[in-house]
C-alpha positions in Angstrom: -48.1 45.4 37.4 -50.2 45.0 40.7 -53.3 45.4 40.9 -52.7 48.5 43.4 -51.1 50.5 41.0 -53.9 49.6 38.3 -56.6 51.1 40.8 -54.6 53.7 41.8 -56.6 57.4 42.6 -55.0 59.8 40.8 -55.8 63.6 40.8 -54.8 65.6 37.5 -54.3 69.2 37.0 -54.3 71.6 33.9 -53.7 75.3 33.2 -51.9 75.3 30.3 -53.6 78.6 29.1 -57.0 79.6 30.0 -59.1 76.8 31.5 -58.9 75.9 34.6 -59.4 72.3 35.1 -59.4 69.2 37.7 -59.8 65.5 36.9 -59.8 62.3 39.5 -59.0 58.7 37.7 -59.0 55.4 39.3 -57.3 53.6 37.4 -58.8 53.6 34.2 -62.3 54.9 35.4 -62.6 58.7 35.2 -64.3 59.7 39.0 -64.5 63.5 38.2 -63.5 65.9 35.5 -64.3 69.6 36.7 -63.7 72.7 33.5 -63.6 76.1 34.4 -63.8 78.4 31.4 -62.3 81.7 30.7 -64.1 82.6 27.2 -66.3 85.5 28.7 -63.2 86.9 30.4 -60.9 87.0 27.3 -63.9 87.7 24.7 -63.1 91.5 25.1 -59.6 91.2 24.0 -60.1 89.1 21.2 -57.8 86.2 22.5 -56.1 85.3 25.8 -54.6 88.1 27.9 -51.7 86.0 30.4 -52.4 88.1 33.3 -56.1 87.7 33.2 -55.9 83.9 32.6 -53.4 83.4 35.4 -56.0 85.5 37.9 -58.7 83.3 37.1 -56.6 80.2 37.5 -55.9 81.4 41.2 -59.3 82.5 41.9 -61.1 79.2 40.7 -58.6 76.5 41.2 -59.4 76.2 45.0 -63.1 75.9 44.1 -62.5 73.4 41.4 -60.3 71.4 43.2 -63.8 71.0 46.0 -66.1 70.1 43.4 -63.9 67.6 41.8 -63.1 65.6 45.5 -66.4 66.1 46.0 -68.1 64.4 42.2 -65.3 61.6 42.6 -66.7 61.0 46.7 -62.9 61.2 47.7 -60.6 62.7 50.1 -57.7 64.2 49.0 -55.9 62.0 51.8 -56.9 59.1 49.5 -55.2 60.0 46.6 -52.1 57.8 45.4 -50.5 60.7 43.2 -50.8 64.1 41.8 -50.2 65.0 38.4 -49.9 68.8 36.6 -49.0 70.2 33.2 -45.9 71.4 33.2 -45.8 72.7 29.5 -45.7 73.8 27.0 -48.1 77.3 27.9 -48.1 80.2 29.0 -46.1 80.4 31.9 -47.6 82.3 34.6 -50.8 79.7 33.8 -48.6 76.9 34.0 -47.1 77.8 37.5 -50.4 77.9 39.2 -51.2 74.3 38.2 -47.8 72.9 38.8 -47.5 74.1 41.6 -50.6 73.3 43.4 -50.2 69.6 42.1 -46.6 70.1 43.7 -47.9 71.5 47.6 -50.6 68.6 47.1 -48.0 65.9 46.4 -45.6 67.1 49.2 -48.3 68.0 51.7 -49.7 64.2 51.6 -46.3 62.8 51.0 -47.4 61.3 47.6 -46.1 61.0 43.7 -46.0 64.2 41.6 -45.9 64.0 37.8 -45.6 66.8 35.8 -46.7 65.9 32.1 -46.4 67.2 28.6 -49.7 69.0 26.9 -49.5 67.6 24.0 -48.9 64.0 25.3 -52.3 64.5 27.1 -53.7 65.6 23.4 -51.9 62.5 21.9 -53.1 59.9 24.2 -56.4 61.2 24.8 -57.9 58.9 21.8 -57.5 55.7 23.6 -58.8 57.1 26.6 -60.5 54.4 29.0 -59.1 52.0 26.9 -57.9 48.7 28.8 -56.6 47.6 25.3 -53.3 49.9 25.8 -52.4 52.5 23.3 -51.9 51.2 19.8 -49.3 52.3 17.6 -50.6 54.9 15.1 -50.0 57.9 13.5 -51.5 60.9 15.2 -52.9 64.8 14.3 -52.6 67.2 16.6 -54.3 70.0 15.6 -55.1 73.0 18.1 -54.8 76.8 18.6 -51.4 76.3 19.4 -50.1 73.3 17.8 -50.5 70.9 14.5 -48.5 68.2 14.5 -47.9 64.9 13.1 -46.7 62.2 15.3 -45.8 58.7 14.7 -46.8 56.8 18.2 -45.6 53.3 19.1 -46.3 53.7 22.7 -46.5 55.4 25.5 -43.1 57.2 25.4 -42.2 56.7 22.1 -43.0 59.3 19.6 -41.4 60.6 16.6 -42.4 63.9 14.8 -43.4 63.7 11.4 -44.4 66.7 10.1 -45.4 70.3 11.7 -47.0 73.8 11.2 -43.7 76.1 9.7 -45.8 79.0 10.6 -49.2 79.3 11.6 -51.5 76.0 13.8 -54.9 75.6 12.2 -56.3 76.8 15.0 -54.5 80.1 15.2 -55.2 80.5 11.6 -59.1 79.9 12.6 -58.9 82.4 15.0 -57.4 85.2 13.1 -59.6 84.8 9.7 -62.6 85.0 12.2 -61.4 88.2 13.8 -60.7 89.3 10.4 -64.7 88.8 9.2 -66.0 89.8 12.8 -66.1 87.1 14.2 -66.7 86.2 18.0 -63.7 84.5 19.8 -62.9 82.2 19.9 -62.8 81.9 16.1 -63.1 78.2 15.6 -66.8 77.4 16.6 -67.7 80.7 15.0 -66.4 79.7 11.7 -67.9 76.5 12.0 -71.1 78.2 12.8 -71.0 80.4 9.9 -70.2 78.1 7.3 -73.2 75.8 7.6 -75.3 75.7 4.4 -72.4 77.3 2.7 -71.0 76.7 -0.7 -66.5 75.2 0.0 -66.0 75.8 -3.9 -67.4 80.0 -4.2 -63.8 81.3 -3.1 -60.5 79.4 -4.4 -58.5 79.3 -1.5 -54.6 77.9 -1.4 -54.1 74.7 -0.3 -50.5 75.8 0.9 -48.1 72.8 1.3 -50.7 70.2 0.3 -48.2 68.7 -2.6 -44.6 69.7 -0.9 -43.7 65.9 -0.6 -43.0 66.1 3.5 -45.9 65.6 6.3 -45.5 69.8 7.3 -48.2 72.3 7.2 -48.6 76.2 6.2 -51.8 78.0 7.0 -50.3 81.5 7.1 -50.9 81.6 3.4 -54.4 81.3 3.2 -55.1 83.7 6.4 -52.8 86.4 3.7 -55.4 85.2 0.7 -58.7 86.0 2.8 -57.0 89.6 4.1 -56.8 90.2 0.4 -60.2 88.8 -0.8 -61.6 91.1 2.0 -59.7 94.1 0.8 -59.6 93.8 -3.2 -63.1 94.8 -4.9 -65.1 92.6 -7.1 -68.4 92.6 -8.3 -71.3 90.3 -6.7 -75.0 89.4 -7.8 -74.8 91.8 -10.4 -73.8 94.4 -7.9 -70.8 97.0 -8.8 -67.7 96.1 -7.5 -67.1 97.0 -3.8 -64.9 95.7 -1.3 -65.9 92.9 -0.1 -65.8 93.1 3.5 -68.9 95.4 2.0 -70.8 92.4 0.5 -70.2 90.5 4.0 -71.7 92.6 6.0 -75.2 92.9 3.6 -75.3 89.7 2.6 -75.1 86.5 4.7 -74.2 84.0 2.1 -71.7 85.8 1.1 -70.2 85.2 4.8 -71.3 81.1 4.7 -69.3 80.5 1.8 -66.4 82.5 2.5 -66.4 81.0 5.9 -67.1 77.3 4.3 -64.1 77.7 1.6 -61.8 78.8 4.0 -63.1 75.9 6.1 -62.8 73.1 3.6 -59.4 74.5 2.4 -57.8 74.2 5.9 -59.5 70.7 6.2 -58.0 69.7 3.0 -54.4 69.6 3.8 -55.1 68.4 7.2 -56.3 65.3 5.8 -54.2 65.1 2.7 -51.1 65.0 5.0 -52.1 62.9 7.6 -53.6 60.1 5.3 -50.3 60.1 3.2 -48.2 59.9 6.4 -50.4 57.0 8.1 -50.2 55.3 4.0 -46.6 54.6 5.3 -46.3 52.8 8.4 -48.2 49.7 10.1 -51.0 49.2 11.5 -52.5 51.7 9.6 -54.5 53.8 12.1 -55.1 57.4 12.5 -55.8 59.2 15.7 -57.0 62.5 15.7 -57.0 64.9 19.0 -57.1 68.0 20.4 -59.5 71.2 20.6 -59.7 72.1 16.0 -60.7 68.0 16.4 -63.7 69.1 17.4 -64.3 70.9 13.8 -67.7 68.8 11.9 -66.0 69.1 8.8 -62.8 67.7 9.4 -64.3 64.8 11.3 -66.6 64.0 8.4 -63.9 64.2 5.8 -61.0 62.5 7.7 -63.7 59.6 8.2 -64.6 59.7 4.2 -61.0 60.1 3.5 -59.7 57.1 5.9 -62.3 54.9 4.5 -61.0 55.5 1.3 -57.7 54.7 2.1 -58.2 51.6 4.0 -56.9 53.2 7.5 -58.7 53.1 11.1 -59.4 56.2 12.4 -59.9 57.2 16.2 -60.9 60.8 17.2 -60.7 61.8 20.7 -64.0 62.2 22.0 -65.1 66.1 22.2 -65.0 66.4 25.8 -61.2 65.1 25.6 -60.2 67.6 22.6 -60.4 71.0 24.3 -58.2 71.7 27.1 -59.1 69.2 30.2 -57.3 67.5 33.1 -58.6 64.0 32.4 -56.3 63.7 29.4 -53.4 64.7 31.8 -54.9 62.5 34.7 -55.0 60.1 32.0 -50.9 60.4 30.7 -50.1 60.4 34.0 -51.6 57.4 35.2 -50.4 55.6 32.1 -46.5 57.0 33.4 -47.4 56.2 36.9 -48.3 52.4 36.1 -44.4 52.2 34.6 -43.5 53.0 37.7 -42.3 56.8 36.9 -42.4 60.1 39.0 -41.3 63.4 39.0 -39.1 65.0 41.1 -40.9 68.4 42.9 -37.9 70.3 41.8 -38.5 70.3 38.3 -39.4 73.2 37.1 -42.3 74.2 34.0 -40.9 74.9 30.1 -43.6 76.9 28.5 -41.8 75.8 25.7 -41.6 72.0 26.7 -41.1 70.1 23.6 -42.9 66.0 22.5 -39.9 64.5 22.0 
C-alpha cells in the first residue's frame, strides 16, 4: 500500500436515524468528528418520528459539514474520497447522507463509498489502531441491533447469534417508557438503577441456556408489564399495583430498574463469553450505543477475566451513532483499493453479511 493512500483525507458521513453527523480522517488520524443531536426534537414522541429526523438531517447537515472542514483546517477540494451510510436505517434519513456524500464525491471528481452501519459499529473497537483489526468475536448491542459476529477481518464476518425479537436497546427503551421514563430509555434506566438492589425482582433470563449464541429480550419487557400491573404488598403496605409503589417510593424504582438491568446484562455476557470460549484468539469486542451501559462494561470485564478472554470496548464517543466509525470502515475499504459506484442505491434493510 503507498503511503498516499495511508494518508489519504477522507470525509465520512452518517444519518442512519436521528444524528446528524460529519467526521474527517487522515489516514488513521481522526481531524474532526462533528454530532448533531436530535433527542430534544424526538423527546415529545417518545422515540424517533422519520419525518422529523429527516428535517433535521437537511437543516443541519450543511452546517455540520462547515464546522467539520473547518475543525480538520481542510478544504473540501482536498479531500481524497467521500464516504456515507448507506444502511441499514430509516430510509428517508439514509438518503440525505448518501446522497450528499454522493454530490460531494461527483462534484470533486473523487471516490464515494457507501458503508454498512453495523460494519462502522463492528470495527469501531480498533479504531486508530495501526495494529490492523484482529480477529475476534464481536457484540453488537444497540436500539436497533444485537448481534454476534465472528470477525477475521475487514470483510470477513460470519453471524453467530442474534435478537429473534426484541435488541437490548429496544427492550431498554420500552421498559423505560413503561416506568416513565425520559427517552431515550437507556441512560434513564442506567440513571435510575444506581444504588439499587439487581436481586429484589426475579426477572427471566430468556434464552440464556438455549445452547445457540441468539437472544430474546421481549420476554422480560412482557414480565415488567406484568410486575407493573399485578398487585403485591410492599414494606408492610397492602397490596396495590405496583406502578403505585413506583411512583411513592424511589427504591422501589432503583431496584426494579437495577434487576431489569442486570438481567439484560446477564445474557448479554453469558452468550458472548460462550461464543468467544470457541474460536481463537480469544478476544471479545464490544460496540455500539447499549456499549455504553456501566453495568455491562463492568460485568463483561469481570466475566472475560474469568474466562481467560481479551476484551476491547469501543470507546463511548465511538458507540452512539457517529461518522468517524464510518470515516473509519471506509478508509479501511479504501486502502484495499475499493469504491462504490454513485448509482448504488441505500437498503434500509442492508444486511452484515
Amino acid at each position: 500500500m503507498s503511503s498516499a493512500v495511508q494518508n489519504s483525507l477522507l470525509l465520512g458521513i452518517e444519518t442512519s436515524c436521528d444524528e446528524t453527523a460529519i467526521a474527517v480522517l487522515r489516514g488513521r488520524e481522526l481531524l474532526a468528528s462533528e454530532v448533531a443531536s436530535q433527542i430534544a426534537e424526538h423527546q415529545p414522541y417518545g422515540g424517533v418520528v422519520p419525518e422529523v429526523a429527516s428535517r433535521n438531517h437537511l437543516l443541519r447537515a450543511p452546517t455540520l459539514l462547515e464546522r467539520a472542514v473547518q475543525s480538520a483546517k481542510i478544504s473540501l477540494g482536498e479531500v481524497d474520497a467521500f464516504a456515507a451510510t448507506n444502511g441499514p436505517g430509516l430510509a428517508s434519513s439514509l438518503m440525505i447522507g448518501a446522497s450528499m456524500a454522493k454530490g460531494l464525491a461527483l462534484g470533486f471528481g473523487k471516490p464515494y463509498l457507501a458503508i454498512n452501519h453495523l460494519e462502522g459499529h463492528l470495527l469501531s473497537p480498533f479504531f486508530a489502531d495501526h495494529n490492523g483489526i484482529a480477529p475476534n468475536v464481536s457484540l453488537i448491542v444497540s436500539g436497533g441491533h444485537t448481534l454476534l459476529v465472528e470477525v477475521k477481518g475487514v470483510s470477513d464476518y460470519r453471524i453467530i447469534g442474534r435478537t429473534v425479537d426484541d435488541a437490548a436497546g429496544e427492550a431498554f427503551d420500552k421498559v423505560a417508557k413503561m416506568l416513565g421514563l425520559a427517552y431515550p430509555g437507556g441512560p434513564e434506566i442506567e440513571r435510575s438503577a444506581r444504588g439499587g438492589d439487581p436481586r429484589r425482582f426475579d426477572l427471566p433470563r430468556s434464552m440464556i441456556s438455549s445452547g445457540d449464541a441468539n437472544f430474546s429480550f421481549s420476554g422480560i419487557k412482557t414480565a415488567v408489564r406484568y410486575l407493573l400491573e399485578g398487585t403485591r404488598a410492599i414494606s408492610g403496605d397492602p397490596a396495590r399495583s405496583l406502578g403505585v409503589f413506583l411512583s411513592q417510593d424511589n427504591s422501589v424504582l432503583r431496584d426494579l430498574c437495577a434487576s431489569f438491568q442486570r438481567a439484560v446484562v446477564d445474557v448479554l455476557v453469558a452468550k458472548t463469553i460462550a461464543a468467544a470460549r470457541g474460536v481463537r484468539p480469544k478476544l471479545v469486542a464490544v460496540s455500539g450505543g447499549v456499549s455504553c451501559n456501566r453495568e455491562l462494561r463492568k460485568q463483561m470485564s469481570l466475566g472475560c477475566e474469568h474466562s481467560g478472554l481479551e476484551l476491547r470496548f469501543a470507546e463511548p464517543r465511538l458507540c452512539t451513532d457517529n461518522a468517524a466509525m464510518i470515516a473509519f470502515a471506509a478508509m479501511l475499504r479504501l486502502e484495499k483499493g475499493g469504491s462504490t459506484e454513485l448509482t448504488a442505491e441505500i437498503d434500509p434493510n442492508l444486511a452484515l453479511v
